[in-house]
GUPAMAR-342201 format. One line per field, with one value per residue: x, y, z of N, C-alpha, C, CB in turn. Coordinates in steps of 0.1 Angstrom, whole numbers. Glycine has a CB too. Layout:
N
n.u = X/...
n.v = Y/...
n.w = Z/...
ca.u = X/...
ca.v = Y/...
ca.w = Z/...
c.u = X/...
c.v = Y/...
c.w = Z/...
cb.u = X/...
cb.v = Y/...
cb.w = Z/...
This chain:
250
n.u = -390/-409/-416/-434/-448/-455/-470/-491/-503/-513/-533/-549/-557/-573/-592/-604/-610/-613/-639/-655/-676/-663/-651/-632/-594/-583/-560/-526/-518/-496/-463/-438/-401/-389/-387/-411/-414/-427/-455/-485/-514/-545/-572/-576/-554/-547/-529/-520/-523/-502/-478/-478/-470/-446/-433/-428/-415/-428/-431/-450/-481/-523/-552/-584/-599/-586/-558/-567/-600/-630/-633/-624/-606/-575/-548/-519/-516/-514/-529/-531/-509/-489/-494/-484/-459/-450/-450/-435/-411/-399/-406/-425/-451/-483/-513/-546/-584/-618/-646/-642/-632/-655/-672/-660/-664/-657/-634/-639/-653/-681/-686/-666/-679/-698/-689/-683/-708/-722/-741/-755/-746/-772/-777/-769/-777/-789/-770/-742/-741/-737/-746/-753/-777/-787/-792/-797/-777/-792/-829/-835/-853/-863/-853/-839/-824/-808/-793/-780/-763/-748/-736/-720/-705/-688/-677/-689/-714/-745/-772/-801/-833/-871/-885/-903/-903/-905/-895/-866/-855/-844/-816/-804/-771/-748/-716/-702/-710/-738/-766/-782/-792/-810/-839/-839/-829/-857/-874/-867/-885/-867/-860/-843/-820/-787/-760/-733/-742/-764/-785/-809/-838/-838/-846/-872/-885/-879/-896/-919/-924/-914/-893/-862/-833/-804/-772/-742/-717/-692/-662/-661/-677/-663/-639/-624/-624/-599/-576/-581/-577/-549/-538/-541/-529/-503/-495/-496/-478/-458/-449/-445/-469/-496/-519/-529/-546/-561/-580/-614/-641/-664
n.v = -545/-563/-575/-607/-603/-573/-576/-595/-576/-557/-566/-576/-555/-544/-562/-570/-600/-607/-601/-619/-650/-680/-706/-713/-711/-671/-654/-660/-689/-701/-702/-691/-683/-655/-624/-603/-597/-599/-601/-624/-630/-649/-667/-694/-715/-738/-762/-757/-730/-727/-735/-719/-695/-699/-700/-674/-660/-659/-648/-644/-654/-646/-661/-662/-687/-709/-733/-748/-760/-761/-791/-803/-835/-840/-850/-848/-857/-872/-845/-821/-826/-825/-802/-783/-792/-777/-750/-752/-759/-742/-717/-698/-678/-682/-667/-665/-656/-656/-651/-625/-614/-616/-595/-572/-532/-521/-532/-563/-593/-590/-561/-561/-575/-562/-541/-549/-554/-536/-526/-507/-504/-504/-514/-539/-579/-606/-633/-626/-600/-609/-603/-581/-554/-539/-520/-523/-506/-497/-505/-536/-554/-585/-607/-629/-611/-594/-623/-627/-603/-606/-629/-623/-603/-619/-640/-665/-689/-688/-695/-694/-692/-689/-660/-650/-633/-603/-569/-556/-545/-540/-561/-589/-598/-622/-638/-668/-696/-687/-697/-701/-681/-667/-669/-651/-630/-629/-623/-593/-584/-579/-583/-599/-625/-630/-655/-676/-705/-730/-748/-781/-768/-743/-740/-743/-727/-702/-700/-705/-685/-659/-645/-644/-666/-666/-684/-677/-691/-699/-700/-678/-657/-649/-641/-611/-600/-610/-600/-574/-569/-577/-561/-533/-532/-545/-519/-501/-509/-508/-530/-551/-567/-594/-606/-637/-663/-691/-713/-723/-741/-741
n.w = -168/-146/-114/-102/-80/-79/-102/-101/-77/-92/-109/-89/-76/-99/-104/-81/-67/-44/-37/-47/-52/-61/-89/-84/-76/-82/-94/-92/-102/-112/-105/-115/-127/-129/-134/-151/-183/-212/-214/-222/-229/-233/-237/-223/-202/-220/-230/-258/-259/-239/-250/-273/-262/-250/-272/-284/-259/-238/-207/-191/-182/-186/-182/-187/-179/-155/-148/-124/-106/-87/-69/-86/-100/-78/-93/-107/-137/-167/-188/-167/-158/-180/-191/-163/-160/-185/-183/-153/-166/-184/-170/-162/-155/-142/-145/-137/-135/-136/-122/-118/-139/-155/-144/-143/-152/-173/-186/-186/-198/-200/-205/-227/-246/-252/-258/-286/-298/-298/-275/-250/-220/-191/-169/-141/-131/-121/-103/-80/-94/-124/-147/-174/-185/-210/-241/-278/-302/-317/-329/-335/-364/-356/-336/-351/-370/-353/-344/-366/-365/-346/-352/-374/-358/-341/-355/-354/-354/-345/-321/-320/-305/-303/-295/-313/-334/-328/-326/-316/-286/-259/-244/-227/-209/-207/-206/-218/-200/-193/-191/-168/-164/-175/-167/-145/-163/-178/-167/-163/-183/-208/-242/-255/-248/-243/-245/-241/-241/-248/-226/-223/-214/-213/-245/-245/-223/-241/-259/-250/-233/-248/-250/-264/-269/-273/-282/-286/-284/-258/-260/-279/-268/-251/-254/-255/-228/-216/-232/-228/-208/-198/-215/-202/-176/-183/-200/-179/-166/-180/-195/-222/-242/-257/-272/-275/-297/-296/-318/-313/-313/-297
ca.u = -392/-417/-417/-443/-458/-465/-479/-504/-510/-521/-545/-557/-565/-578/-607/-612/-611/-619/-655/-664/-676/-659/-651/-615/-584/-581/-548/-509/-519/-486/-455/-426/-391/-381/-397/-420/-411/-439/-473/-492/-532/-553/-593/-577/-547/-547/-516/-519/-518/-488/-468/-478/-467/-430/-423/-430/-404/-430/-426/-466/-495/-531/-561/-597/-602/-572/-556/-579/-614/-634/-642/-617/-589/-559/-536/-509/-510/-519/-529/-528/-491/-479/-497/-478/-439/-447/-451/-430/-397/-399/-405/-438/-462/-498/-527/-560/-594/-627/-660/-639/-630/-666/-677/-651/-679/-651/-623/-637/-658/-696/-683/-661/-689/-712/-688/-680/-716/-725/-747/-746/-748/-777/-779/-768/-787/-784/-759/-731/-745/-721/-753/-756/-789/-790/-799/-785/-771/-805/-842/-838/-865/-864/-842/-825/-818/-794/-785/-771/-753/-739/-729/-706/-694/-680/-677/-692/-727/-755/-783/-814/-848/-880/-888/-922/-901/-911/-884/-853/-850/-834/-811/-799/-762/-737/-711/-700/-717/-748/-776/-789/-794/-820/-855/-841/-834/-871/-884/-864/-888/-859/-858/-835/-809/-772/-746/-724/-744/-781/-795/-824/-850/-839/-853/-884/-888/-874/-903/-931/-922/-916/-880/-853/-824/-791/-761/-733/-701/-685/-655/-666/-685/-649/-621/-627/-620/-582/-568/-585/-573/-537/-534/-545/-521/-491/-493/-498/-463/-447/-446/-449/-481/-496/-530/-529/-560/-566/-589/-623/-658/-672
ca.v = -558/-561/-589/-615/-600/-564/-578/-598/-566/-548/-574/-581/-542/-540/-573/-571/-609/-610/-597/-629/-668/-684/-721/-721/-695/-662/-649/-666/-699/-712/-693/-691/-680/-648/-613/-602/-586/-597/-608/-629/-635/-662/-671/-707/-723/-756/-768/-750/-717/-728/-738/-706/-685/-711/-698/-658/-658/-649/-643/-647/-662/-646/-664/-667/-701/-716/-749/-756/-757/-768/-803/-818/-843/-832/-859/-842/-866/-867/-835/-816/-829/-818/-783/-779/-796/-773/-740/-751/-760/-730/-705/-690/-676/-685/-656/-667/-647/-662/-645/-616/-613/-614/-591/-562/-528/-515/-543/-578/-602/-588/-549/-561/-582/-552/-529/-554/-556/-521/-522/-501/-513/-494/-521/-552/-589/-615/-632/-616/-593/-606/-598/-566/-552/-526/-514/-521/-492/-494/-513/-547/-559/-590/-614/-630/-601/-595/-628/-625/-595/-612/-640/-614/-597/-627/-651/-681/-696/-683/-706/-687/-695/-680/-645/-643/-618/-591/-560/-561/-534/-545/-571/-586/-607/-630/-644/-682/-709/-684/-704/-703/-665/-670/-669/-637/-619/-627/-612/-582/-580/-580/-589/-612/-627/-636/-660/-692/-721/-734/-763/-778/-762/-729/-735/-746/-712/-690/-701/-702/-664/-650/-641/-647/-669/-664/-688/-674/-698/-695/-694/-665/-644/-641/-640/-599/-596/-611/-596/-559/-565/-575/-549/-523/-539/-543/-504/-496/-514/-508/-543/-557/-578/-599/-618/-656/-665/-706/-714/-735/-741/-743
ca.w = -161/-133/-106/-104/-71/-83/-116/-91/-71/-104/-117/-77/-72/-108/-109/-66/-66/-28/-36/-60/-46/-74/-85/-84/-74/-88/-95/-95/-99/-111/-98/-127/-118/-133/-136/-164/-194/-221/-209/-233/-229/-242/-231/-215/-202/-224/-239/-271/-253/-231/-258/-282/-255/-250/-286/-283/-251/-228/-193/-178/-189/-179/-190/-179/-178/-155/-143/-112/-101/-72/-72/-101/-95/-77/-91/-114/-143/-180/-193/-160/-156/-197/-187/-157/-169/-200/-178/-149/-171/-188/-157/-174/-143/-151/-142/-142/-131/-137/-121/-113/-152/-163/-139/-145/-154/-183/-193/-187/-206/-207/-211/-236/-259/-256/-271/-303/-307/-300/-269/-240/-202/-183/-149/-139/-129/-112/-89/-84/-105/-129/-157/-177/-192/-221/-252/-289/-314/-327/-329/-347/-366/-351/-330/-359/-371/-341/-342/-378/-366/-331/-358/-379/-352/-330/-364/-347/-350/-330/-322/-314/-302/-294/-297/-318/-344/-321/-322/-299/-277/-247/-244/-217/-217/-199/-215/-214/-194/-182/-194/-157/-159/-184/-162/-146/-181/-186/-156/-163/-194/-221/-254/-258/-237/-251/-234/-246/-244/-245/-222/-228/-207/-220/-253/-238/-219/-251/-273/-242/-225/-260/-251/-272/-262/-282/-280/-293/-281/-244/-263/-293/-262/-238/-253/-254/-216/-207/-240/-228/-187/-195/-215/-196/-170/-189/-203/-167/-157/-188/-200/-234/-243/-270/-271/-284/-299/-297/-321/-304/-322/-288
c.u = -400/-416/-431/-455/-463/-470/-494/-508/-517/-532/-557/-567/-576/-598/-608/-614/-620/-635/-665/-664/-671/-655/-634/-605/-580/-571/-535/-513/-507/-477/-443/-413/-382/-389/-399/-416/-419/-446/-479/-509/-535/-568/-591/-562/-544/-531/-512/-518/-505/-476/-467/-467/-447/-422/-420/-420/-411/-426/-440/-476/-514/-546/-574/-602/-585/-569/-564/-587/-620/-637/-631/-607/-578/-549/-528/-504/-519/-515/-525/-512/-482/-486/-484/-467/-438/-440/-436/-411/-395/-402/-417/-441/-472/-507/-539/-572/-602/-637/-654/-637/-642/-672/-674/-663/-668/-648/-624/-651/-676/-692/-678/-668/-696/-706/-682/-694/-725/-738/-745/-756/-758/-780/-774/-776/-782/-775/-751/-734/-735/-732/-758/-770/-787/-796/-787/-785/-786/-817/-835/-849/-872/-858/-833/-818/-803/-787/-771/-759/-747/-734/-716/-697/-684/-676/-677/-709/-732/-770/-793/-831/-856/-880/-896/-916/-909/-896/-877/-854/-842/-834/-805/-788/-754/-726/-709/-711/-730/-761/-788/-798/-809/-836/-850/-842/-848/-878/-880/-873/-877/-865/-856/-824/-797/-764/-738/-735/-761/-781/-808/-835/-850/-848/-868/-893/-886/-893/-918/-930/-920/-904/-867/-840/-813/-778/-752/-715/-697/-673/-653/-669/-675/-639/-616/-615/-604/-575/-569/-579/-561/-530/-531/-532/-506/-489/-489/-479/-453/-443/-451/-463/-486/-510/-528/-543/-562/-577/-598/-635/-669/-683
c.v = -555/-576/-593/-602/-584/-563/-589/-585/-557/-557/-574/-563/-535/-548/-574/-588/-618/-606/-613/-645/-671/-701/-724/-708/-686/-655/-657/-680/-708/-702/-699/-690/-669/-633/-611/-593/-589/-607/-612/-631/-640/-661/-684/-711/-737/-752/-759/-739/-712/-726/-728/-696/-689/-701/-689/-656/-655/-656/-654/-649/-654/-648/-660/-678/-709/-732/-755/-751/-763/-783/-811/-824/-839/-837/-852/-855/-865/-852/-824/-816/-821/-805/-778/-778/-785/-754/-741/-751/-752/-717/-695/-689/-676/-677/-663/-660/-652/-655/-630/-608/-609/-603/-573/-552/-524/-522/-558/-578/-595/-569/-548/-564/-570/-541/-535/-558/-545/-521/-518/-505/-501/-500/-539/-564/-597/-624/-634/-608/-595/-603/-584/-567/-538/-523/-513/-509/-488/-503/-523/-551/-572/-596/-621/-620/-598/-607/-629/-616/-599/-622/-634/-610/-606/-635/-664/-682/-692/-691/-695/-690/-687/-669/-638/-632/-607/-583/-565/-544/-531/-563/-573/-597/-614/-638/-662/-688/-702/-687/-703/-689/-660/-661/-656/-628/-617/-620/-598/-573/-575/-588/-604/-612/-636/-641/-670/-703/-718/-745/-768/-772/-749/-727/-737/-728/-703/-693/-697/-689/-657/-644/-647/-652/-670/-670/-689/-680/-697/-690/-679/-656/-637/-647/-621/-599/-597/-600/-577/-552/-566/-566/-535/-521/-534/-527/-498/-498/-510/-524/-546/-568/-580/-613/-630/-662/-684/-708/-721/-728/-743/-728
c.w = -148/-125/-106/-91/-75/-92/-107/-83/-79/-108/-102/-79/-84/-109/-93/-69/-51/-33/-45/-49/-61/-73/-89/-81/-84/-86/-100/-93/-103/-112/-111/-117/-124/-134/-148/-171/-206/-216/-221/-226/-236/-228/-217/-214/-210/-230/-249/-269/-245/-243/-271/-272/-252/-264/-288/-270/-238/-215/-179/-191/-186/-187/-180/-172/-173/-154/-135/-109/-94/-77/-84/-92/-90/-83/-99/-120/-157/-188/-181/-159/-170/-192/-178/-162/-178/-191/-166/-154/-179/-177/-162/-155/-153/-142/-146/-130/-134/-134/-126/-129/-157/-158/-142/-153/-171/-193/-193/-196/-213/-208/-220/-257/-260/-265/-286/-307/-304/-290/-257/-229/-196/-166/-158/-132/-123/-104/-87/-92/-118/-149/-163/-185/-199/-232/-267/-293/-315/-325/-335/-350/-357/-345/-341/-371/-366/-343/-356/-377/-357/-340/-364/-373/-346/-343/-357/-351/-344/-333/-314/-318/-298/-305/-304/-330/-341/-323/-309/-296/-270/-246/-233/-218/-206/-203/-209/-206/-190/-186/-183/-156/-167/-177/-151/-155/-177/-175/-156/-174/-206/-232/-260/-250/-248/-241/-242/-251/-240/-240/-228/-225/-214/-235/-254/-236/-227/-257/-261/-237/-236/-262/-256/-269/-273/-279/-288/-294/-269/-253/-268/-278/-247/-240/-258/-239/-213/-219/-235/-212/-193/-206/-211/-182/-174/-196/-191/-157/-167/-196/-216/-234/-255/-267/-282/-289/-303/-298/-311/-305/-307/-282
cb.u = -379/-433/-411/-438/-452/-462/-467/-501/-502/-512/-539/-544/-553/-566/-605/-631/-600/-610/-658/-650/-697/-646/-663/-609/-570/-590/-545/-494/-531/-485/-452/-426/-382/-374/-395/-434/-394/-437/-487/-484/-544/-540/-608/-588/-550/-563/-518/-527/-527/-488/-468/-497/-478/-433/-427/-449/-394/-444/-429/-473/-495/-529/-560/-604/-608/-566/-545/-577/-621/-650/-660/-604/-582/-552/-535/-498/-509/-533/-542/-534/-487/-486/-515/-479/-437/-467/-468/-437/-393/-406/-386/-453/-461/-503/-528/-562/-595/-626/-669/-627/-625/-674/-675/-635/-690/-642/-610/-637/-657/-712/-677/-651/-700/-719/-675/-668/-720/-730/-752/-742/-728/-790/-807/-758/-794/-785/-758/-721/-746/-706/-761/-742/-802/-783/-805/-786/-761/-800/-856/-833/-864/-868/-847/-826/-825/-797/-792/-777/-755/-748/-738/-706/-699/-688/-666/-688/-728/-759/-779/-812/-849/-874/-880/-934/-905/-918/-890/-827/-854/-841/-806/-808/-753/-743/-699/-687/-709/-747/-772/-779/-778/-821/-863/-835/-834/-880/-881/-849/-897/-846/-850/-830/-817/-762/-750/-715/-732/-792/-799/-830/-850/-824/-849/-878/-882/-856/-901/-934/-905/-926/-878/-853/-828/-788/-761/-735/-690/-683/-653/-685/-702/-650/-612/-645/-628/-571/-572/-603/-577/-531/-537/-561/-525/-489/-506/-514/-461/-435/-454/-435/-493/-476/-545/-522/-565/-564/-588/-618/-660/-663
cb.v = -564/-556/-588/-634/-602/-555/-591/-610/-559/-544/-594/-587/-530/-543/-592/-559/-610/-597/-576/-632/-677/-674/-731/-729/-696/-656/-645/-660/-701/-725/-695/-676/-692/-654/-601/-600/-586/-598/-597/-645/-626/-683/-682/-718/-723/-765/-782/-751/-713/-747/-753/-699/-686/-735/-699/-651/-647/-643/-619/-627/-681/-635/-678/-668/-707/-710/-750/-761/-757/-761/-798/-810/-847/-829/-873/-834/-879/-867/-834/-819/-850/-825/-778/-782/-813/-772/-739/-757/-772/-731/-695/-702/-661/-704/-640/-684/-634/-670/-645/-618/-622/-624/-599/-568/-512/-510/-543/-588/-618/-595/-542/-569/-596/-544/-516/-571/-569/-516/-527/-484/-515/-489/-519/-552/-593/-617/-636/-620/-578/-628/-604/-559/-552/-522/-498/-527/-496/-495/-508/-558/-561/-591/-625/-643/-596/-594/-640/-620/-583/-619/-648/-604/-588/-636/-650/-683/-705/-662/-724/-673/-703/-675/-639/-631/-621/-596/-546/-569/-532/-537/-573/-585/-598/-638/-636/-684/-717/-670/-717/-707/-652/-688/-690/-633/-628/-644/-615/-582/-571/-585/-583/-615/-639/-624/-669/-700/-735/-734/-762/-787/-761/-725/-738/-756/-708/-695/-721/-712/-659/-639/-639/-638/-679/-653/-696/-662/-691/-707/-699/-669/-650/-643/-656/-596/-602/-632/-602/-559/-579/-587/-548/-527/-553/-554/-497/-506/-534/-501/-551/-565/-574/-605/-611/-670/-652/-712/-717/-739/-762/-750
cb.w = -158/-137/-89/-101/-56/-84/-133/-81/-65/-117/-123/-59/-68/-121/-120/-63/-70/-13/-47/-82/-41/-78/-95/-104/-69/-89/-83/-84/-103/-121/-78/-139/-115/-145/-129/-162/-198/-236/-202/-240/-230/-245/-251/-223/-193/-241/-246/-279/-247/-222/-262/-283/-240/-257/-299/-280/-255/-228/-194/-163/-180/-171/-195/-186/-196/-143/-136/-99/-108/-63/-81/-122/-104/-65/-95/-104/-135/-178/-200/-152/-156/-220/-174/-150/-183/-216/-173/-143/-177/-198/-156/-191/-132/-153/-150/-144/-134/-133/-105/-102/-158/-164/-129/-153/-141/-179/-186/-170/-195/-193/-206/-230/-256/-240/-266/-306/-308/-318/-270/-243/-190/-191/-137/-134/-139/-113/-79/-88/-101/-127/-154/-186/-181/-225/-246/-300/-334/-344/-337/-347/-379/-355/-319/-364/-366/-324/-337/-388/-367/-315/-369/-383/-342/-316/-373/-326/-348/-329/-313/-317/-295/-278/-300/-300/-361/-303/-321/-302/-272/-231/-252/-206/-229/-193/-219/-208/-180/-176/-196/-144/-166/-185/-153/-141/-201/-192/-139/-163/-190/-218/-257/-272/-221/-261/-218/-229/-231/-258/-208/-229/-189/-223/-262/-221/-210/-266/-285/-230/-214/-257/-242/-278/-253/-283/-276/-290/-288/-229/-268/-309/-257/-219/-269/-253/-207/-207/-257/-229/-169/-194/-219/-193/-174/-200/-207/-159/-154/-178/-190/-239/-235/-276/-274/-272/-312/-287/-330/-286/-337/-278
Protein backbone atom coordinates (compact mmCIF):
# COMPACT_ATOMS: atom_id res chain seq x y z
CA UNK A 1 0.00 0.00 0.00
CA UNK A 2 1.36 3.41 -0.71
CA UNK A 3 -0.32 6.82 0.19
CA UNK A 4 -1.62 9.11 -2.32
CA UNK A 5 1.18 11.76 -1.73
CA UNK A 6 4.27 9.47 -2.34
CA UNK A 7 2.45 8.02 -5.48
CA UNK A 8 2.34 11.86 -6.62
CA UNK A 9 5.98 12.34 -5.62
CA UNK A 10 6.94 9.43 -7.92
CA UNK A 11 5.05 10.46 -11.01
CA UNK A 12 6.01 14.40 -10.16
CA UNK A 13 9.97 13.49 -9.98
CA UNK A 14 9.47 10.99 -12.91
CA UNK A 15 7.48 13.51 -15.86
CA UNK A 16 9.17 17.12 -14.10
CA UNK A 17 5.69 18.70 -14.67
CA UNK A 18 6.98 22.10 -13.39
CA UNK A 19 9.17 22.38 -16.70
CA UNK A 20 5.86 22.15 -19.12
CA UNK A 21 3.27 25.41 -20.10
CA UNK A 22 0.39 23.18 -20.21
CA UNK A 23 -3.51 23.50 -20.67
CA UNK A 24 -4.70 22.14 -17.58
CA UNK A 25 -3.09 20.60 -14.04
CA UNK A 26 -0.68 17.93 -14.01
CA UNK A 27 -0.88 15.49 -11.29
CA UNK A 28 -3.71 14.64 -8.30
CA UNK A 29 -6.39 16.16 -9.86
CA UNK A 30 -9.06 14.42 -7.77
CA UNK A 31 -8.03 13.39 -4.24
CA UNK A 32 -9.70 9.84 -3.14
CA UNK A 33 -9.66 8.68 0.44
CA UNK A 34 -7.55 5.66 1.03
CA UNK A 35 -4.02 4.67 -0.01
CA UNK A 36 -3.10 2.79 -3.14
CA UNK A 37 -2.88 -0.73 -3.64
CA UNK A 38 -3.71 -1.29 -7.58
CA UNK A 39 -3.24 1.50 -10.08
CA UNK A 40 -5.17 1.22 -13.23
CA UNK A 41 -4.16 3.44 -16.49
CA UNK A 42 -6.24 4.35 -19.36
CA UNK A 43 -5.39 7.25 -22.29
CA UNK A 44 -8.66 9.40 -20.76
CA UNK A 45 -10.72 9.98 -17.74
CA UNK A 46 -14.38 9.58 -19.38
CA UNK A 47 -16.87 7.62 -17.60
CA UNK A 48 -16.14 4.41 -19.22
CA UNK A 49 -12.70 4.35 -17.75
CA UNK A 50 -14.05 5.52 -14.27
CA UNK A 51 -16.42 2.85 -14.02
CA UNK A 52 -13.97 0.01 -15.63
CA UNK A 53 -11.68 0.87 -12.97
CA UNK A 54 -15.06 0.80 -10.00
CA UNK A 55 -15.25 -2.91 -11.07
CA UNK A 56 -11.32 -4.11 -10.87
CA UNK A 57 -11.26 -2.50 -7.00
CA UNK A 58 -8.89 -0.01 -7.93
CA UNK A 59 -7.40 2.37 -5.79
CA UNK A 60 -5.98 5.44 -8.44
CA UNK A 61 -6.61 6.31 -11.76
CA UNK A 62 -3.71 7.93 -14.08
CA UNK A 63 -4.59 9.02 -17.44
CA UNK A 64 -3.37 11.42 -20.01
CA UNK A 65 -6.25 13.13 -20.87
CA UNK A 66 -7.80 14.50 -17.41
CA UNK A 67 -10.92 16.20 -15.94
CA UNK A 68 -9.87 19.96 -16.48
CA UNK A 69 -8.47 22.28 -18.93
CA UNK A 70 -7.91 25.94 -19.33
CA UNK A 71 -10.77 27.72 -20.56
CA UNK A 72 -13.82 24.98 -20.10
CA UNK A 73 -16.75 25.43 -17.80
CA UNK A 74 -16.27 25.15 -14.14
CA UNK A 75 -19.86 24.26 -13.30
CA UNK A 76 -19.97 20.66 -11.88
CA UNK A 77 -22.94 19.34 -13.84
CA UNK A 78 -23.84 16.73 -16.46
CA UNK A 79 -21.06 14.74 -17.47
CA UNK A 80 -18.40 16.52 -15.41
CA UNK A 81 -20.67 16.00 -12.28
CA UNK A 82 -21.34 11.66 -13.18
CA UNK A 83 -17.30 11.71 -13.62
CA UNK A 84 -16.71 13.19 -10.48
CA UNK A 85 -19.87 11.37 -8.05
CA UNK A 86 -18.50 8.19 -9.86
CA UNK A 87 -14.76 8.79 -8.65
CA UNK A 88 -15.61 10.77 -5.57
CA UNK A 89 -18.21 8.04 -3.98
CA UNK A 90 -15.94 5.47 -4.50
CA UNK A 91 -12.59 7.15 -3.09
CA UNK A 92 -10.60 6.43 -6.51
CA UNK A 93 -7.62 9.32 -6.79
CA UNK A 94 -7.48 10.49 -10.42
CA UNK A 95 -3.59 11.20 -12.02
CA UNK A 96 -3.47 12.96 -14.94
CA UNK A 97 -0.17 14.37 -16.99
CA UNK A 98 -0.61 15.81 -20.35
CA UNK A 99 2.50 17.65 -22.09
CA UNK A 100 4.62 16.28 -19.42
CA UNK A 101 3.44 12.67 -20.65
CA UNK A 102 4.21 13.21 -24.22
CA UNK A 103 7.31 14.66 -23.63
CA UNK A 104 8.84 11.93 -21.24
CA UNK A 105 12.52 10.79 -23.60
CA UNK A 106 11.90 6.84 -22.44
CA UNK A 107 8.12 6.07 -20.98
CA UNK A 108 5.67 8.66 -22.44
CA UNK A 109 3.68 8.94 -25.48
CA UNK A 110 6.16 9.81 -28.56
CA UNK A 111 9.14 7.24 -27.09
CA UNK A 112 6.54 4.80 -26.67
CA UNK A 113 4.95 5.02 -30.53
CA UNK A 114 8.46 4.94 -31.85
CA UNK A 115 9.22 1.73 -30.25
CA UNK A 116 5.75 -0.12 -31.53
CA UNK A 117 6.67 1.07 -34.82
CA UNK A 118 10.35 0.54 -34.76
CA UNK A 119 11.89 4.00 -35.06
CA UNK A 120 14.67 5.36 -33.23
CA UNK A 121 14.77 9.04 -31.65
CA UNK A 122 17.99 10.96 -32.86
CA UNK A 123 16.71 14.90 -31.72
CA UNK A 124 13.84 16.66 -30.75
CA UNK A 125 11.56 19.79 -32.47
CA UNK A 126 9.60 22.10 -31.74
CA UNK A 127 7.94 23.74 -28.69
CA UNK A 128 8.62 22.35 -25.87
CA UNK A 129 10.47 20.19 -27.76
CA UNK A 130 7.75 17.87 -27.16
CA UNK A 131 8.72 16.57 -31.08
CA UNK A 132 11.03 13.67 -31.85
CA UNK A 133 13.00 13.21 -35.25
CA UNK A 134 14.49 9.75 -36.42
CA UNK A 135 14.86 7.11 -38.54
CA UNK A 136 12.75 3.84 -39.31
CA UNK A 137 14.07 0.00 -38.86
CA UNK A 138 14.65 0.37 -42.46
CA UNK A 139 14.09 2.52 -46.04
CA UNK A 140 10.43 2.35 -47.16
CA UNK A 141 9.70 2.41 -50.51
CA UNK A 142 7.36 4.90 -50.23
CA UNK A 143 5.09 6.79 -47.59
CA UNK A 144 2.25 4.44 -47.87
CA UNK A 145 4.17 1.96 -47.38
CA UNK A 146 4.81 3.09 -43.77
CA UNK A 147 1.51 4.12 -43.57
CA UNK A 148 0.30 0.49 -44.09
CA UNK A 149 2.67 -0.54 -41.58
CA UNK A 150 1.73 2.45 -38.88
CA UNK A 151 -1.91 1.13 -39.81
CA UNK A 152 -1.01 -2.63 -38.46
CA UNK A 153 0.94 -1.67 -35.85
CA UNK A 154 -1.59 0.81 -34.06
CA UNK A 155 -4.79 -1.00 -35.87
CA UNK A 156 -6.50 2.19 -36.72
CA UNK A 157 -6.69 3.97 -40.08
CA UNK A 158 -4.01 6.21 -41.27
CA UNK A 159 -4.87 8.99 -43.58
CA UNK A 160 -1.91 10.04 -45.53
CA UNK A 161 -1.11 12.70 -47.93
CA UNK A 162 1.55 14.02 -50.05
CA UNK A 163 4.92 12.64 -50.33
CA UNK A 164 5.52 12.21 -54.22
CA UNK A 165 6.27 8.13 -53.41
CA UNK A 166 9.71 9.31 -52.69
CA UNK A 167 11.54 6.79 -50.02
CA UNK A 168 11.15 7.48 -46.17
CA UNK A 169 14.09 7.98 -44.41
CA UNK A 170 13.48 10.25 -41.74
CA UNK A 171 10.51 10.70 -40.00
CA UNK A 172 9.50 13.01 -37.87
CA UNK A 173 6.44 12.42 -35.05
CA UNK A 174 4.05 13.84 -32.39
CA UNK A 175 1.44 12.18 -31.18
CA UNK A 176 -2.32 13.35 -30.76
CA UNK A 177 -3.49 16.87 -31.59
CA UNK A 178 0.12 18.02 -33.20
CA UNK A 179 -1.06 18.98 -36.57
CA UNK A 180 0.55 22.46 -35.79
CA UNK A 181 4.11 20.84 -35.69
CA UNK A 182 3.78 20.11 -39.30
CA UNK A 183 5.66 23.27 -41.16
CA UNK A 184 8.56 22.64 -38.62
CA UNK A 185 8.92 18.75 -39.54
CA UNK A 186 9.21 20.16 -43.10
CA UNK A 187 11.95 22.49 -42.36
CA UNK A 188 13.77 19.84 -40.59
CA UNK A 189 13.77 18.21 -44.19
CA UNK A 190 12.02 14.87 -43.09
CA UNK A 191 10.17 12.48 -44.83
CA UNK A 192 7.18 12.25 -43.37
CA UNK A 193 5.60 13.57 -40.36
CA UNK A 194 3.15 11.29 -38.05
CA UNK A 195 0.63 12.63 -35.34
CA UNK A 196 -3.28 12.17 -34.52
CA UNK A 197 -5.18 14.31 -36.57
CA UNK A 198 -5.05 16.33 -40.01
CA UNK A 199 -6.50 19.95 -40.44
CA UNK A 200 -7.07 21.29 -43.52
CA UNK A 201 -4.10 23.39 -44.40
CA UNK A 202 -1.97 20.47 -43.61
CA UNK A 203 -3.03 18.60 -46.57
CA UNK A 204 -2.51 21.56 -48.61
CA UNK A 205 1.23 21.78 -47.48
CA UNK A 206 1.76 17.70 -47.58
CA UNK A 207 1.09 17.55 -51.24
CA UNK A 208 2.90 21.27 -52.13
CA UNK A 209 6.49 20.58 -49.90
CA UNK A 210 6.53 16.98 -50.92
CA UNK A 211 6.36 15.85 -47.30
CA UNK A 212 4.30 13.35 -46.17
CA UNK A 213 1.66 13.89 -43.52
CA UNK A 214 0.33 10.80 -41.61
CA UNK A 215 -2.75 10.72 -39.33
CA UNK A 216 -2.84 7.97 -37.39
CA UNK A 217 -5.65 8.64 -34.44
CA UNK A 218 -4.79 10.90 -31.21
CA UNK A 219 -6.32 8.05 -29.55
CA UNK A 220 -4.27 4.87 -31.50
CA UNK A 221 -0.89 7.23 -31.27
CA UNK A 222 -1.03 7.62 -26.97
CA UNK A 223 -2.37 5.26 -25.31
CA UNK A 224 1.43 3.70 -25.26
CA UNK A 225 2.62 6.28 -22.70
CA UNK A 226 0.30 6.14 -19.25
CA UNK A 227 0.16 2.28 -19.47
CA UNK A 228 4.37 2.41 -19.72
CA UNK A 229 4.65 5.45 -16.77
CA UNK A 230 2.29 3.77 -14.26
CA UNK A 231 3.98 0.92 -14.64
CA UNK A 232 7.19 1.82 -14.22
CA UNK A 233 5.73 3.68 -11.16
CA UNK A 234 3.84 1.06 -9.51
CA UNK A 235 6.95 -1.58 -9.87
CA UNK A 236 8.93 1.16 -8.32
CA UNK A 237 6.40 1.33 -5.18
CA UNK A 238 5.50 -2.13 -5.24
CA UNK A 239 1.99 -1.57 -6.29
CA UNK A 240 -0.24 -3.66 -8.49
CA UNK A 241 -1.25 -2.18 -11.92
CA UNK A 242 -3.47 -2.92 -14.95
CA UNK A 243 -4.03 -0.85 -18.13
CA UNK A 244 -7.83 -0.32 -19.28
CA UNK A 245 -8.05 0.15 -22.80
CA UNK A 246 -11.39 2.32 -23.85
CA UNK A 247 -12.06 1.65 -27.15
CA UNK A 248 -12.36 5.27 -29.53
CA UNK A 249 -12.23 5.43 -33.47
CA UNK A 250 -10.92 8.85 -33.05
Amino acid sequence: MTHVQDLTLAFDALLEPEKFRDYGPNGLQVEGDRDVKLLVSGVTASRALIEAAIDVHADAIFVHHGLFWRGQDGRVVGWMRERLRLLLSHGIHLFAYHLPLDAHAELGNNAQLAKVLGFQMEARFGEQSLGFVGAPAHTWAKPQALADHVAHALGHPVVCVGGNDKPVRRVAWCTGGAQSYFEAAIALGVDVFITGEISEPQAHLAKETGVAFMACGHHATERYGAPAVAAHVAQALGLQHRFIEIDNPA
